[in-house]
N, C-alpha and C positions, 0 to 999 in steps of 0.2 A: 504494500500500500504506500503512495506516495507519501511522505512529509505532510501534515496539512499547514499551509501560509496562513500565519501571524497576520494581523492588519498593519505592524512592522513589515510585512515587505520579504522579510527572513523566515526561510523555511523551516529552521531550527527553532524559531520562538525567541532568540536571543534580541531584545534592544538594542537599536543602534546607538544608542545613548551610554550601552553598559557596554559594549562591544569597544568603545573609543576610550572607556574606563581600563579595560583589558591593560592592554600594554603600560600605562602608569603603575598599575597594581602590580605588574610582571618587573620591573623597573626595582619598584620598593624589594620585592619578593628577592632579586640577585644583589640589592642588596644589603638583606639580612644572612641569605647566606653566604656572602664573603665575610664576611663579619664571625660565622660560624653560629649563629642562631638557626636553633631547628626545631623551633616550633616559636608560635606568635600570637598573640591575640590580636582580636577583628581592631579594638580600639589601637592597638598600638601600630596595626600596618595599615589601619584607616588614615593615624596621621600620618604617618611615612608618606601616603601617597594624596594626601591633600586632600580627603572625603571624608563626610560624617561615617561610622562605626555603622550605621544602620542602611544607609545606600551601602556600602560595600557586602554586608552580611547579604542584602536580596541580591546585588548583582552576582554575587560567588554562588547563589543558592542557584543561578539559571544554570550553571555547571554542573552541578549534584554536587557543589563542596558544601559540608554545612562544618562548622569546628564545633569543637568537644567542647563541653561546658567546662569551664574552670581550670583547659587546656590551650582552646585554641587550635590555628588551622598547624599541620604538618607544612611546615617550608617548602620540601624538596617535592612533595607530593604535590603542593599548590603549584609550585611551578611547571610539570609533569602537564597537571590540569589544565591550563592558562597556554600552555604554548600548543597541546593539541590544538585546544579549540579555536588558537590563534591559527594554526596552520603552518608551527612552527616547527613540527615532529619532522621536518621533510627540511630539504633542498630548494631554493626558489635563484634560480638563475635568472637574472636581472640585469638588460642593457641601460648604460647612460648614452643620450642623443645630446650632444654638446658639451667637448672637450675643452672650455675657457678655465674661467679660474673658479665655480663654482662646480664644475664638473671636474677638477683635475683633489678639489675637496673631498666630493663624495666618494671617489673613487679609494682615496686614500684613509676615507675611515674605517679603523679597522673591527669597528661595532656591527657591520654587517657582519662578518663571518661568524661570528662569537654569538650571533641571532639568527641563522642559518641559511644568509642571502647573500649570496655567489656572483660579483660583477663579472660576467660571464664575458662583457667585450663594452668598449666605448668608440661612439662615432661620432665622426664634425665631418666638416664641407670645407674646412679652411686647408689649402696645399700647405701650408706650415705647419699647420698640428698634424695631419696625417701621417702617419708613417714615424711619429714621435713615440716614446714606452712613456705612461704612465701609471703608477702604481703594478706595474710588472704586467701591463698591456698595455698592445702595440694598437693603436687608433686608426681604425679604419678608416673610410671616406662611407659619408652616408648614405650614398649609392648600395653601399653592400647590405642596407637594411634588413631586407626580406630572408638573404640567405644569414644573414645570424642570427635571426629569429627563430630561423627553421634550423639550422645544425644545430642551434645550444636549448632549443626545445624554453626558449626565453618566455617566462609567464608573465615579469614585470618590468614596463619599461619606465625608464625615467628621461621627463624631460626638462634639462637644463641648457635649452636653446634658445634664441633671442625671441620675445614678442614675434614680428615677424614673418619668423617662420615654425613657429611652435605647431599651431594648427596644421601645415601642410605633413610635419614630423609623427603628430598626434593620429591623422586619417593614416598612413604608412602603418605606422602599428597596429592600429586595429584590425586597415585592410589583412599584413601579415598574422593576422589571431592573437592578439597581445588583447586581454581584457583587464587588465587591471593599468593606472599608469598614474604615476607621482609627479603632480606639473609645477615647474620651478619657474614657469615664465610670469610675467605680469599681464595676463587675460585669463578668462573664462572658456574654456576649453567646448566645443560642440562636440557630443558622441553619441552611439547610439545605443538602444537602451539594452542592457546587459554588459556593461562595459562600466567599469567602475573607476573613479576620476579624483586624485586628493590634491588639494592645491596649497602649496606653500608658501606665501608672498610674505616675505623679509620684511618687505616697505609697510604692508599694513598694520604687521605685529608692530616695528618700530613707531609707527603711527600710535598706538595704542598706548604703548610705554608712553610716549611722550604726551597723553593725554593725561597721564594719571601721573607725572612726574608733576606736569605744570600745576593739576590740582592740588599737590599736596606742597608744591611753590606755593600759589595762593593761599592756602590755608596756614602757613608756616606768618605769610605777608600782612596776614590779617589779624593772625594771633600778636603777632609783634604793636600793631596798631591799634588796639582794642583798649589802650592807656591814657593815648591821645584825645585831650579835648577839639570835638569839632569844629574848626572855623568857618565863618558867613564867607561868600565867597563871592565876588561881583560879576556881575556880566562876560566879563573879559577872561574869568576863570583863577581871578587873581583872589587870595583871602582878604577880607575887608579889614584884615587889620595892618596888614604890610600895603596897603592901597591907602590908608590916612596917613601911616607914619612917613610915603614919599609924597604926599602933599607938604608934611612939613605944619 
């Protein structure tokens, strides 16, 4: 009998909401055990990972983890849990489209293999980066898309290519069977539906900080002035009491 579909969308019943929980939890979970902790309670890997004790308890419960009373969840088991369900028990071979300096990063961080994602090969269009080694591959020319998708059996691509040409990059992949794909450009990506799309924009997260930076400027600006008696202030913006003293 099929699955029966959640009105989430997900055949398994899992929330997208606790699915994106997933890997923070997984995050805290490596690490307690580098730490050598091997077992945990819900409140203490709830803070770990930034959530109330009680959102975590129900999202672990969509797993079938439920922890021991007065013990808490097994570490090594939790993580066992979390990485099946993430899809992490396996190998996922993963091209980068766009070998500059954000693509010459990803290649070289070495948290992909240690999380079971294999940069299987990297492409550009630029005659100067082709044919260059980075992180212990040789950079192809974009041209050869199709066939390294097909010989490295590539499930996830990523793209860190210019605006531009991100879309043209984007329809290649799919056209070549790529359904998943991590987009580093600055746009909104078109696909088609079964095809799953995560977008990473730098500039908007910086955006954000710098929202809540300025707020707590402001708040810092305000508190400082809260001692201040208020001056009348004229027309011209000036206070009405440095406006008689230059009349004299």
């Amino acid at each position: 009998m099929a699955a029966q579909v959640e009105a989430n969308g997900r055949p398994d019943g899992i929330p997208e909401a606790t699915v994106a929980r997933l890997p923070v939890y997984l995050r805290a979970l490596y690490g307690l055990a580098e730490r050598g902790v091997s077992t945990v309670a819900s409140e203490a890997l709830a803070a770990a990972a930034g959530v109330n004790s009680a959102k975590l308890r129900k999202d672990l419960s969509h797993l079938g983890s439920y922890g021991i009373r007065g013990v808490g969840y097994d570490v090594d088991y939790l993580v066992y849990q979390v990485s099946r369900t993430l899809g992490l028990t396996q190998d996922w071979p993963v091209v980068i489209v766009g070998a500059g300096n954000l693509g010459r990063a990803l290649a070289n961080y070495g948290g992909f293999v240690s999380r079971g994602f294999t940069i299987s090969a990297m492409l550009d269009s630029d005659p100067t980066i082709v044919g260059s080694r980075i992180a212990r591959l040789t950079v192809r020319h974009v041209d050869d898309l199709e066939g390294v998708v097909l010989r490295h059996k590539v499930s996830i691509g990523v793209i860190a290519a210019p605006a531009g040409s991100a879309q043209a990059v984007c329809d290649r992949l799919v056209a070549a069977g790529v359904t998943s794909i991590l987009n580093f450009a600055p746009l909104v990506l078109s696909v088609p539906e079964g095809v799953d799309v995560r977008k990473v924009d730098l500039s908007i997260e910086l955006q954000i900080l710098a929202f809540h930076a300025q707020r707590r400027s402001g708040s810092a600006s305000a508190d400082r002035g809260r001692g201040a008696r208020p001056q009348a202030v004229n027309g011209r913006g000036r206070p009405a009491a440095q406006e008689l003293a230059a009349r004299g």
